[in-house]
C-alpha positions in Angstrom: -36.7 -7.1 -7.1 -33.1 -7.8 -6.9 -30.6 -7.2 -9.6 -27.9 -9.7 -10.8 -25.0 -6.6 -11.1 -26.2 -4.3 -8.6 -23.0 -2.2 -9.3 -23.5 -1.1 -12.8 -26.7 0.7 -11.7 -23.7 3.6 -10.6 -24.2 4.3 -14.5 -27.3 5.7 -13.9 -25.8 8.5 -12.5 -24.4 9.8 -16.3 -28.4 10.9 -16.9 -28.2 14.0 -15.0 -25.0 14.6 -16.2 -26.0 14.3 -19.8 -28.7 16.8 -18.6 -26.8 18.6 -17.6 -24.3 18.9 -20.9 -27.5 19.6 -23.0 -28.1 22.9 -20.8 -24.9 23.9 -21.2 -24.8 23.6 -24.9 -27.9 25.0 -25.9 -26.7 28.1 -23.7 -23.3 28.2 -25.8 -25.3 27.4 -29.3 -27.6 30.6 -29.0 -24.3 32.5 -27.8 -22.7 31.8 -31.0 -26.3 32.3 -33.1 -25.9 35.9 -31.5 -22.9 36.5 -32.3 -22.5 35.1 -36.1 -26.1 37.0 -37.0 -27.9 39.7 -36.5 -31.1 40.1 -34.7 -33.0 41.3 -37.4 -31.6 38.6 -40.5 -31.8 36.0 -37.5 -35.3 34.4 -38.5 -34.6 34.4 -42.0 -31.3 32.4 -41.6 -31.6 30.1 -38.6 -34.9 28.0 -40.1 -36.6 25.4 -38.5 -34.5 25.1 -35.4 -36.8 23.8 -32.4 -36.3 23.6 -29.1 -38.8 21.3 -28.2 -38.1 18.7 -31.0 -34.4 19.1 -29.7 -35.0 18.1 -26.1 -37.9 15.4 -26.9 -35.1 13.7 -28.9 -32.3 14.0 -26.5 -34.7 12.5 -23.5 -35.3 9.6 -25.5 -32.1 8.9 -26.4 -31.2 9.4 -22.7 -34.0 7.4 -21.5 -33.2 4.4 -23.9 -29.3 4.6 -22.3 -31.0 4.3 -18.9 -33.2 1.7 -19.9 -30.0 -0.3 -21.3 -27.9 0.3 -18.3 -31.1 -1.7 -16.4 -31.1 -4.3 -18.8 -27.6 -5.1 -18.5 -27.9 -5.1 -14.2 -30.0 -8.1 -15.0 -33.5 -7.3 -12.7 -34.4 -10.2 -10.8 -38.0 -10.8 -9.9 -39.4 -13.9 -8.4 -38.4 -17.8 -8.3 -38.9 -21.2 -10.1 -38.3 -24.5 -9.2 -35.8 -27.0 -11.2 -34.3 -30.4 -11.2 -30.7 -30.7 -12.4 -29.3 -34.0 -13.5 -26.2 -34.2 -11.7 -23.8 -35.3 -13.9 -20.6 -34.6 -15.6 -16.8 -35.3 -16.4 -14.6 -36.0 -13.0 -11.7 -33.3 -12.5 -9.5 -32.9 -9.7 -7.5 -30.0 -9.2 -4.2 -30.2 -7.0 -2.1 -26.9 -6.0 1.2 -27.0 -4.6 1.3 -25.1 -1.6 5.5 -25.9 -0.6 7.1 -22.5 0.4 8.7 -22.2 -3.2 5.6 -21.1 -4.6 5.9 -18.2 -2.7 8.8 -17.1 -5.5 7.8 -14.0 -7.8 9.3 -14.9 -11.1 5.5 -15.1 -12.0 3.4 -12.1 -11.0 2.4 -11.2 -7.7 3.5 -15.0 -7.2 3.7 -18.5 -8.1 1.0 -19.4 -5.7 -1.5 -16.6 -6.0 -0.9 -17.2 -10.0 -1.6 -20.9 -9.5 -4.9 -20.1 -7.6 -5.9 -17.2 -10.2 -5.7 -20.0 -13.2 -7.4 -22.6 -11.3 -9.9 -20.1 -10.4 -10.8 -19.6 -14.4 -10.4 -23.1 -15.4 -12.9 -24.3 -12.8 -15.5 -20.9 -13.9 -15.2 -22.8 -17.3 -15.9 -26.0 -16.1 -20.0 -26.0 -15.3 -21.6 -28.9 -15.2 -18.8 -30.5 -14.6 -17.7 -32.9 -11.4 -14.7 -30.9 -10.0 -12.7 -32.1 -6.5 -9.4 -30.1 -4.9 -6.6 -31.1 -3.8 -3.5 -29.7 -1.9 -0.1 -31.0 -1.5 3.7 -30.0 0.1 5.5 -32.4 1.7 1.7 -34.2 2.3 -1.3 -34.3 0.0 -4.9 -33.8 1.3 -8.2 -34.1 -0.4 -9.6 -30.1 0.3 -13.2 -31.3 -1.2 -14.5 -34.4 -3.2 -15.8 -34.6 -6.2 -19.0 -32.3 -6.8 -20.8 -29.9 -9.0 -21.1 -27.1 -6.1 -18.6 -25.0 -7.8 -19.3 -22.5 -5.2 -18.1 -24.8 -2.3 -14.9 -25.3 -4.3 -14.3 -21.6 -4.7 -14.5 -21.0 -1.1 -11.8 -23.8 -0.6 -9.9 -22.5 -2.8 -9.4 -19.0 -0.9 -8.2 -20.3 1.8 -5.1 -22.0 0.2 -1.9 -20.2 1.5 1.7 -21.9 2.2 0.3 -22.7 6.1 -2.9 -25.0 4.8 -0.2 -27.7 5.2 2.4 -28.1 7.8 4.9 -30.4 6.0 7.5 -28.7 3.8 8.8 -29.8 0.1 6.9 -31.0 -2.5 5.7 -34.7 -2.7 4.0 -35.8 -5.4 4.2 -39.3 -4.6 2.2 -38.6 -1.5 -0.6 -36.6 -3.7 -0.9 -39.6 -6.2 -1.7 -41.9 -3.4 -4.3 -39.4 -2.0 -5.8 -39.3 -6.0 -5.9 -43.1 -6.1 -7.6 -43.3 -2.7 -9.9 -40.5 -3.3 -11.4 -42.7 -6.7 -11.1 -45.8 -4.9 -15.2 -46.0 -3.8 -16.4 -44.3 -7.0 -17.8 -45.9 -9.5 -16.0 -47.2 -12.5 -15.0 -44.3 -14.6 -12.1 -42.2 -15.5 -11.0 -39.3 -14.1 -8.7 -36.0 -15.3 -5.8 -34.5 -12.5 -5.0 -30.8 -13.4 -1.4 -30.2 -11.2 -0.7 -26.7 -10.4 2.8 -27.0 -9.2 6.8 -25.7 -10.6 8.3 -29.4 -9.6 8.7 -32.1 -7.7 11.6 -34.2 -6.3 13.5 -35.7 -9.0 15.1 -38.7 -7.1 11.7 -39.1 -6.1 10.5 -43.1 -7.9 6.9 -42.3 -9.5 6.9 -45.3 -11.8 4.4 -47.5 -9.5 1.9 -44.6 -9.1 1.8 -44.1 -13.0 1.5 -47.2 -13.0 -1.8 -47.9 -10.8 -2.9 -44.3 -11.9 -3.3 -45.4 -15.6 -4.6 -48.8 -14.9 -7.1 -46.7 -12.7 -8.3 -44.2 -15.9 -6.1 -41.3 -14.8 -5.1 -38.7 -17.1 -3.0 -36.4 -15.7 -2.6 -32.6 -16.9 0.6 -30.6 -15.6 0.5 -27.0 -15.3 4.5 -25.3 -14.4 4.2 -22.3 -12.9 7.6 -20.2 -12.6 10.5 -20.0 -14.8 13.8 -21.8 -15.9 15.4 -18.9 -14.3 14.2 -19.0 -10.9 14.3 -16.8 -8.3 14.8 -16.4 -4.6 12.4 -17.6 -1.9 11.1 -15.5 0.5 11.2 -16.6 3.8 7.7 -15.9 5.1 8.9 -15.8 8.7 11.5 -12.9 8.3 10.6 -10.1 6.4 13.2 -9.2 4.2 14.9 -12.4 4.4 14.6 -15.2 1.9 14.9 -19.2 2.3 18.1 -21.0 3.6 19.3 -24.6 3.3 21.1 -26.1 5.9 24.3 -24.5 4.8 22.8 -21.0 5.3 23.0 -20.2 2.0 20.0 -18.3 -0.2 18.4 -20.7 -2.4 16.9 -20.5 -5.6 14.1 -22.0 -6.7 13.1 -22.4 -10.7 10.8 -24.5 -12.5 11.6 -28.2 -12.6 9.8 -29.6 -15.8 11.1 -32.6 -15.7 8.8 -34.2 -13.5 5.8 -32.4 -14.3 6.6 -33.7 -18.5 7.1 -37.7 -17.0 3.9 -37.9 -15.5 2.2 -35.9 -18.2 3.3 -38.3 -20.9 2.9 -41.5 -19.3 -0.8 -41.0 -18.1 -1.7 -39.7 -21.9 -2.1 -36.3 -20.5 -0.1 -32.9 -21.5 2.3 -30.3 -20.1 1.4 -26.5 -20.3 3.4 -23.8 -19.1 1.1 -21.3 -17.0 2.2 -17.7 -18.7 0.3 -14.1 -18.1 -2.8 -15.7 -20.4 -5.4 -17.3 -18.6 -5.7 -21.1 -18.5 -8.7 -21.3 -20.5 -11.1 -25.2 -21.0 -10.0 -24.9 -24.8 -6.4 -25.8 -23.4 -7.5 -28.9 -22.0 -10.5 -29.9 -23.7 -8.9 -32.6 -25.8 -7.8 -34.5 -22.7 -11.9 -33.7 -21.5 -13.2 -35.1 -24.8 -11.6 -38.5 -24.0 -13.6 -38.8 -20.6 -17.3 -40.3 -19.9 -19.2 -38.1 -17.8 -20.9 -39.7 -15.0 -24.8 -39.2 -13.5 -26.5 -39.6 -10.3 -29.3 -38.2 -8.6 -31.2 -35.5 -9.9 -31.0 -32.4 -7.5 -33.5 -29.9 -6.6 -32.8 -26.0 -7.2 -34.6 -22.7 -7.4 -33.2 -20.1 -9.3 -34.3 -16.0 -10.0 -36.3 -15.7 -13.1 -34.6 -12.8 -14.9 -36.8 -9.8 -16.1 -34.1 -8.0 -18.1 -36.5 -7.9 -21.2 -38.8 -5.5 -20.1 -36.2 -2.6 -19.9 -34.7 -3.8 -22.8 -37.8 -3.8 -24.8 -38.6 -0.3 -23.8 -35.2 0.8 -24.3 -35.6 -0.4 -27.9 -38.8 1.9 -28.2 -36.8 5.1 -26.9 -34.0 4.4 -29.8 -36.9 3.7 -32.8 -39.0 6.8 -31.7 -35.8 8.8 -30.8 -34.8 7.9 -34.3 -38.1 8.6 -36.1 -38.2 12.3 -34.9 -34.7 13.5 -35.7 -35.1 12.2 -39.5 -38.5 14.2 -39.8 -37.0 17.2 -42.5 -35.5 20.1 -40.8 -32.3 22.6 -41.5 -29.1 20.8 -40.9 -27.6 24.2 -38.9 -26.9 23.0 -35.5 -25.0 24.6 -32.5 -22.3 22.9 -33.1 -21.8 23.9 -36.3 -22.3 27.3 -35.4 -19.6 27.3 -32.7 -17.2 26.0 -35.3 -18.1 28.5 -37.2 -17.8 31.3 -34.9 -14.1 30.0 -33.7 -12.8 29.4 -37.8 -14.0 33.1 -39.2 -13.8 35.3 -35.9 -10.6 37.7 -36.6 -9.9 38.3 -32.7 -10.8 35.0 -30.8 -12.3 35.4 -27.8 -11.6 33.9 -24.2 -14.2 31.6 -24.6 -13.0 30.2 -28.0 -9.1 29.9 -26.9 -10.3 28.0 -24.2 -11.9 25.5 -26.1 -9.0 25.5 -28.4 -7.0 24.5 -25.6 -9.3 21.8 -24.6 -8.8 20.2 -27.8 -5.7 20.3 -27.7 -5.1 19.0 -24.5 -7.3 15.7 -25.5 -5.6 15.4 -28.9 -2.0 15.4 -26.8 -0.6 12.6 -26.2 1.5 12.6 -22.4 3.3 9.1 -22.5 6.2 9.3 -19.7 9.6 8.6 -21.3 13.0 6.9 -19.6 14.5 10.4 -19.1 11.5 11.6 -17.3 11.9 8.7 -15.2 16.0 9.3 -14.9 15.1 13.3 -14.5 12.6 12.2 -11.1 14.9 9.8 -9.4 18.1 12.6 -10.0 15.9 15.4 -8.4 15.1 12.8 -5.9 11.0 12.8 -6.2 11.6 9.2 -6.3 7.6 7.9 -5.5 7.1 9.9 -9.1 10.4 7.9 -10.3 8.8 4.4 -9.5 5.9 5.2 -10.6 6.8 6.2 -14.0 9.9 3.2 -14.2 6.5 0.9 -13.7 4.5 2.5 -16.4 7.6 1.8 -18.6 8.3 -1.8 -17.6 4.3 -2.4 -18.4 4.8 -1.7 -22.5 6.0 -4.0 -25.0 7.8 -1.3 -27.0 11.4 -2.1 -25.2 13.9 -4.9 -26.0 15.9 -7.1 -23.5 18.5 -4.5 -22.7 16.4 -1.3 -22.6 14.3 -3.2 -20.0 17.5 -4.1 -18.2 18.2 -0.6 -17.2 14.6 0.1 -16.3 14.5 -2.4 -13.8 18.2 -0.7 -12.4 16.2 2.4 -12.2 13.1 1.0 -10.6 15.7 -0.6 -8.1 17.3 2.2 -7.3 13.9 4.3 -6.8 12.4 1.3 -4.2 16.1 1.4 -2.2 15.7 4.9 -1.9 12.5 4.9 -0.8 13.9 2.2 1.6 11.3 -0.8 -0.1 14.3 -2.9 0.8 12.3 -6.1 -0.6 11.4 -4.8 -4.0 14.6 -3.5 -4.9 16.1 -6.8 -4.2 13.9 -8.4 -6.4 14.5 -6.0 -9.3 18.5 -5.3 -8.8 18.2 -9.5 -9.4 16.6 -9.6 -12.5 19.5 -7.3 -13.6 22.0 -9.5 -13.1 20.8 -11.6 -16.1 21.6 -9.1 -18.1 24.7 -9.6 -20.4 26.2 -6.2 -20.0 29.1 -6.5 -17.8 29.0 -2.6 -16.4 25.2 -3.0 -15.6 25.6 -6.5 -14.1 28.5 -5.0 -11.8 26.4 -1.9 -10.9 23.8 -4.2 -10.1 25.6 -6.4 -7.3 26.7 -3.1 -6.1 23.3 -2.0 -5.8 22.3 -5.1 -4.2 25.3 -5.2 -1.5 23.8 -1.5 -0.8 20.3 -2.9 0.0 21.3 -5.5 2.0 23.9 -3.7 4.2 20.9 -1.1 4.7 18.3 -3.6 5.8 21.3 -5.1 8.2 22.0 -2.3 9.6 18.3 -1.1 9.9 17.6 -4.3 12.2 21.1 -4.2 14.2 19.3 -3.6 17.6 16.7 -5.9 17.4 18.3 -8.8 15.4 22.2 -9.0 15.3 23.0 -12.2 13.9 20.0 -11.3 10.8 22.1 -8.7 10.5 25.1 -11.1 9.8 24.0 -12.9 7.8 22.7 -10.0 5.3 26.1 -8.4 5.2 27.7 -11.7 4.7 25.4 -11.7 1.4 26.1 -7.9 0.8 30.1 -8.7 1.3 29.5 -11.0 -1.7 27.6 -9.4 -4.3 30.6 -6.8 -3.6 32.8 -8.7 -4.0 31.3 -9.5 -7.7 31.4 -6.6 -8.7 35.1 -5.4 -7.9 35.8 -8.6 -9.5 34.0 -7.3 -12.7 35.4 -3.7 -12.2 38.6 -4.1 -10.4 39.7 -0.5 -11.2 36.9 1.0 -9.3 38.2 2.9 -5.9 34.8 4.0 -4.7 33.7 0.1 -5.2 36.8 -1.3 -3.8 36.3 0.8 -0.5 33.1 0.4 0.1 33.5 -3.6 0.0 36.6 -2.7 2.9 33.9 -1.0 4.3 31.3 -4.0 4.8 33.8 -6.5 5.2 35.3 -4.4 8.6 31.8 -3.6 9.9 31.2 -7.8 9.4 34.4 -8.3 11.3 33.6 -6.1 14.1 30.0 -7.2 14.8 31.0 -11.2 15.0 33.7 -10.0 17.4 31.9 -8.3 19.2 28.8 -11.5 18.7 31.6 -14.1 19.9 32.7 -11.5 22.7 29.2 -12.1 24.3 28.5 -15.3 23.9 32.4 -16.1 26.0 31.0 -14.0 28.7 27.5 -15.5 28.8 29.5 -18.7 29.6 31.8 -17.8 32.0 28.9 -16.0 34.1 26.8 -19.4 34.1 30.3 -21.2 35.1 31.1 -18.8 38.2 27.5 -18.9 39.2 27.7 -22.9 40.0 31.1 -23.1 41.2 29.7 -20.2 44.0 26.8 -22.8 44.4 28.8 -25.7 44.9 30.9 -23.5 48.1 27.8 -22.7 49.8 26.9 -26.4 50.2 30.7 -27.2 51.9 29.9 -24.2 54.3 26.8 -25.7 55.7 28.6 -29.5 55.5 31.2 -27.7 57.8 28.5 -26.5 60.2 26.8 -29.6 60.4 30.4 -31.4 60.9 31.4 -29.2 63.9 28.1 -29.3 65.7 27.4 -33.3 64.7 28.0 -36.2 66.6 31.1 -37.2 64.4 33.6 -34.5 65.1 35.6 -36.1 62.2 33.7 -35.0 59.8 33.4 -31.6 61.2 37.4 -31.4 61.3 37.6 -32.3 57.7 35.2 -29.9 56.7 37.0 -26.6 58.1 40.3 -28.1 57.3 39.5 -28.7 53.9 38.4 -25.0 53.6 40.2 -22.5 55.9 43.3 -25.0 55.8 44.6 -22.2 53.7 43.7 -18.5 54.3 44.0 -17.4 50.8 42.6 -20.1 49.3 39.1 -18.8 50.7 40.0 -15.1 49.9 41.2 -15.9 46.4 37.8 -17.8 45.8 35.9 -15.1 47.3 37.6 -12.9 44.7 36.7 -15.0 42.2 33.0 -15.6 43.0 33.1 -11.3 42.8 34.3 -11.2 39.1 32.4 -13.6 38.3 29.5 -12.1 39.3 30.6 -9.2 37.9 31.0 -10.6 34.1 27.4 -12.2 35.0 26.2 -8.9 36.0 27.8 -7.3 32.6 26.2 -10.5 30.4 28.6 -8.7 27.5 26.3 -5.3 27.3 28.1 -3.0 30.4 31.3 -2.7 31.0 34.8 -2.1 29.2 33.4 -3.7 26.2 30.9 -1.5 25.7 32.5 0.8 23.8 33.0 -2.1 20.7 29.3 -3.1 20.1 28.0 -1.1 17.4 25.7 2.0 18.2 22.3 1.7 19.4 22.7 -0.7 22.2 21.5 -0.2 25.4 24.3 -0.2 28.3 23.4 -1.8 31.9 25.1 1.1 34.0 24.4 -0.3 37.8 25.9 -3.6 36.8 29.3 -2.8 36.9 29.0 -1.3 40.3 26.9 -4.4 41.7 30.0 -6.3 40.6 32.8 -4.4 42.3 30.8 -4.3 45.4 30.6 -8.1 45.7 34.1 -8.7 44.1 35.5 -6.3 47.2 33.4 -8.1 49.7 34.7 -11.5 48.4 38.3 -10.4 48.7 38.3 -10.0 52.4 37.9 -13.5 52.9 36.2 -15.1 56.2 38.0 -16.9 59.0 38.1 -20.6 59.1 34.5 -21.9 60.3 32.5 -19.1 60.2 32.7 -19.4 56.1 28.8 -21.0 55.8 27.4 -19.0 58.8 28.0 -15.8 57.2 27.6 -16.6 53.9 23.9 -17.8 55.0 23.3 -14.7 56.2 24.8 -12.8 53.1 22.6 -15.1 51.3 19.3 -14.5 53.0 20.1 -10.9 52.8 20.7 -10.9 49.1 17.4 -13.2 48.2 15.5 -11.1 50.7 16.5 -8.1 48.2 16.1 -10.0 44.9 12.3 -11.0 46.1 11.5 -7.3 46.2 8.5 -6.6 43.2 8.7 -3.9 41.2 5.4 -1.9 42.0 5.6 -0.7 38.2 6.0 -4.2 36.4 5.3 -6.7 39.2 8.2 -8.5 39.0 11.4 -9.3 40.9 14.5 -8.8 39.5 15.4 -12.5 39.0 11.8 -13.0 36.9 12.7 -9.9 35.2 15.8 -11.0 34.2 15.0 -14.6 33.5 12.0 -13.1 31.1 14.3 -10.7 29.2 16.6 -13.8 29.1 14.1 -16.0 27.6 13.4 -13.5 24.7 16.7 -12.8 23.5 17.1 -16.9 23.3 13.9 -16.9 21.1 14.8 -13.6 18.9 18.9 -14.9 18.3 17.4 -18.4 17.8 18.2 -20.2 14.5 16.2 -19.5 11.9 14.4 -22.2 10.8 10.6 -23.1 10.0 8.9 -23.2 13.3 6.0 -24.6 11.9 7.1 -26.8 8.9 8.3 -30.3 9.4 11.4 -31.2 6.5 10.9 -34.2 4.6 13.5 -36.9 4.4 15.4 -35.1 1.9 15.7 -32.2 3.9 14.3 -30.0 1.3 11.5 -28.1 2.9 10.7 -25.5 0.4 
């Protein structure tokens, strides 16, 4: 036996309970006969209570609950064999999957609210032919046309902003893919319910509609977002949000116009996907209008469902349970009593003031209010703060502006709790406010948070860092505008603006001495090979060559020296790589200072400004050489590596960490748009 809601048998566990509550009632009942009679008046005044009759009723009114609580699990016992026509109306579902729909104008977010309503409309749909689609910058047909709703539910989990690589949203492509997808089936016509909050609008649709409606293609637009928009975040970065090629933030809203053309040329209609569900009553007029379509009947077994037997005898329980306790009997009842006893005793006892207060506690009402919420985030229990500035922002009872400075509050709580992310998000829906203090004290708030999160990821990623205080700099810069009189504002903007300063200093600082080491480094390469062209010259057949080749070198004696003493700074900047050194003290706090390479790079520059005679230049340097790779070719017994891997590792990671930040994995389309 199997049950069809194994989870609601956890209700059985209220029997022993209810047991329970009948012991501890009768015991309280004949307390309070005790106490309101006396022992010898008792018979004459308590008549016909019984014990027995009492319990009999209660079991069977506990046993009938029982019995119901089965019936409703839906036992399972056994199997029989259908056939089930096959048949039905064709529906395809599409989704946009482009990184825009990872917005949260729409709760948790556009494309987790998309999936949610295509999740009820196709539960709605039995019996009918249903196929899925997804689509960005390319459409692909996720599973044809079937009645295995199950199948399509299990597609339809997997449907993230990865499922395709291409970025933007084509729907051009996708109504190619829906025209080739119907192009073997048999003549009929087919429903397309689009889950998506826009398309291109240069984009030229008019030839799909066209084919699409000589095909029998009624198409059904669904927006999802709002005409406000919101930011996009970048899924790559946490914290960080989507970028055009300008580096600046960018906003994406709902973009009805497309969604409303195709809707109304294919005979279909727009909705606007809210908090409601998306229900079949919102689309069944367009569903009337299509032919369902049979094939093959299909063979199925399905559990043959037993719940009538507990219900049956649950029924019995109620009637007998019902029958007793209307037999004649004296209408005194514990309860009674116990009222009585607490209403006419003149000293209450323990026992009655507590179950005054119990009452009272249940009749209370313990809504939170916005100055509880205030009074938590001023003491600073700011976990209670957020929690109560939700509980606010979930009732209807507030206009526009009252929610306005919610969400502040609920800001401020998530930036204290450092939920960098969240508060973001909220101290942005502020800003739509028309109030100009709270719109200023939201960009403040907002510069705040993201100076924060900069600084919080200095170390690890500097030019993230940036670009987050370039944002904060300019919601600052807002608000003094709106509140020019404010000195606290003003200097903290001076504030951002000089830490900004400083860090892309110090930024363009390293990146001049990365270059000039990689420059020195090849010009020293380039002398090593006119040593040994010397050697060979002097030992050769043609002496000519050999003259030139120490003439052209140790012609001057400084000229040798003075490169020598270049090739030792240089190596010294190299050995530096803008971390070490004199500049050191600039860079902000936290990094990590090479101290042996400053002293690596005196030693060399010393031995380069001694200089070698005339001749002898590539001999010794071969040696110096040898020596020096002899040295660099020593592992580490710790990491197993030499000091050049080592170095050319670490190199290789700070390329990838301080690389641009794009989309590794999303191609653009043509119009560069990829989200």
């Amino acid at each position: 036996m199997t049950f069809a809601h194994s989870h609601l048998l956890w209700f059985l566990l209220i029997v022993p309970v209810l047991v329970g509550l009948k012991l501890w009632v009768d015991a309280h009942g004949s307390h309070a006969e005790r106490l309101f009679t006396a022992a010898r008046l008792r018979p004459a005044l308590v008549i016909g209570r019984s014990l027995g009759r009492s319990w009999l009723v209660y079991a069977l009114y506990t046993l009938a609950m029982a019995c119901l609580v089965l019936a409703v699990a839906q036992p399972r016992w056994g199997e029989e064999q259908l056939e089930v026509p096959d048949k039905g109306r064709n529906v395809f579902v599409a989704i946009d999957t482009s990184r825009s729909m990872l917005s949260r104008d729409v709760a948790p977010d556009r494309l987790t609210r998309a999936r949610l309503a295509a999740h009820d409309l196709i539960t709605e749909l039995r019996g009918e032919r249903v196929g899925l689609l997804a689509f960005a910058g390319r459409a692909y047909l996720q599973a044809p046309l079937t009645t295995d709703h199950d199948a399509i539910m299990e597609s339809l989990q997997y449907f993230d902003h990865t499922i395709i690589e291409w970025g933007g949203s084509n729907i051009g492509d996708l109504l190619d893919v829906t025209l080739r997808a119907i192009k073997n089936l048999p003549k009929s016509n087919y429903a397309l319910v689009l889950f998506s909050d826009g398309g291109d609008a240069d984009q030229n649709l008019v030839p799909y509609i066209q084919r699409l409606t000589s095909a029998g293609v009624i198409i059904i637009t669904v927006g999802v977002g709002t005409e406000e928009g919101t930011l996009i975040p970048n899924p790559e970065i946490e914290g960080d949000y989507v970028r055009d090629e300008a580096n600046n933030v960018v906003r994406s809203k709902l973009e009805s116009g497309v969604l409303q053309q195709l809707s109304s040329a294919t005979g279909g209609r727009f909705l606007k996907l809210g908090t409601q569900p998306l229900t079949r009553n919102a689309i069944q007029p367009v569903l009337d209008r299509l032919t369902e379509q049979q094939s093959a009947n299909r063979q199925t077994s399905r559990p043959i469902e037993r719940f009538a037997w507990p219900l049956g005898l649950g029924m019995v329980f109620l009637m007998l349970a019902w029958i007793i306790s209307s037999l004649p009997r004296p209408a005194a009842r514990p309860v009674v009593l116990a009222s009585a006893v607490i209403a006419f005793l003149p000293g209450p006892s323990a026992e009655a003031r507590g179950l005054e207060e119990t009452l009272f506690s249940l009749i209370q009402r313990n809504d939170p209010t916005p100055a509880d919420a205030r009074e938590a985030l001023e003491r600073g229990d700011y976990a209670n703060a957020r929690d109560l500035y939700r509980k606010l922002l979930d009732e209807k009872a507030y206009n526009d502006a009252a929610r306005q400075e919610l969400l502040y509050g609920l800001a401020s709580a998530e930036h204290a709790m450092t939920n960098y992310d969240g508060s973001v998000k909220n101290f942005s829906e502020v800003l739509h406010t028309e109030d100009t203090t709270l719109r200023a004290r939201a960009h403040r708030g907002i510069g705040h948070t993201l100076y924060d999160q900069g600084a919080r990821g200095l170390q690890q990623q500097p030019k993230i860092t940036i670009q987050r205080w370039t944002d904060a700099l300019r919601h600052l810069d807002a608000a003094v505008e709106i509140d020019p009189g404010n000195k606290e504002l003003r200097e903290n903007r001076d504030h951002v603006a000089a830490a900004l300063d400083e860090l892309r200093k110090v930024m363009k600082q390293m990146e001049q001495q990365q270059q000039n080491g990689q420059g020195q480094k090849g010009q020293k390469g380039q002398k090593s090979q006119k040593g040994q062209k010397g050697q060979e010259g002097q030992s050769g057949e043609e002496g000519d060559e050999g003259d030139e080749s120490p003439g052209d070198e140790g012609s001057d004696p400084n000229s040798d020296g003075q490169k020598k003493e270049d090739e030792g700074k240089g190596e010294k900047k190299e050995a530096d790589d803008g971390i070490g050194g004199k500049d050191a003290k600039e860079l902000p706090e936290g990094r990590i200072q090479a101290a042996d390479s400053g002293k690596e790079g005196e030693e060399e520059g010393k031995k380069g400004q001694q200089g070698q005679q005339p001749g002898e230049g590539g001999g010794d340097e071969e040696k110096k050489s040898d020596k020096k790779g002899a040295a660099s070719n020593d592992r580490n017994p710790r990491t197993g590596f030499t000091p050049g891997e080592a170095e050319g590792i670490i190199r290789q990671y700070m390329d990838e960490i301080t690389a641009p930040l794009t989309n590794r994995y999303h191609t653009p389309p043509p119009n560069k748009k990829d989200w």
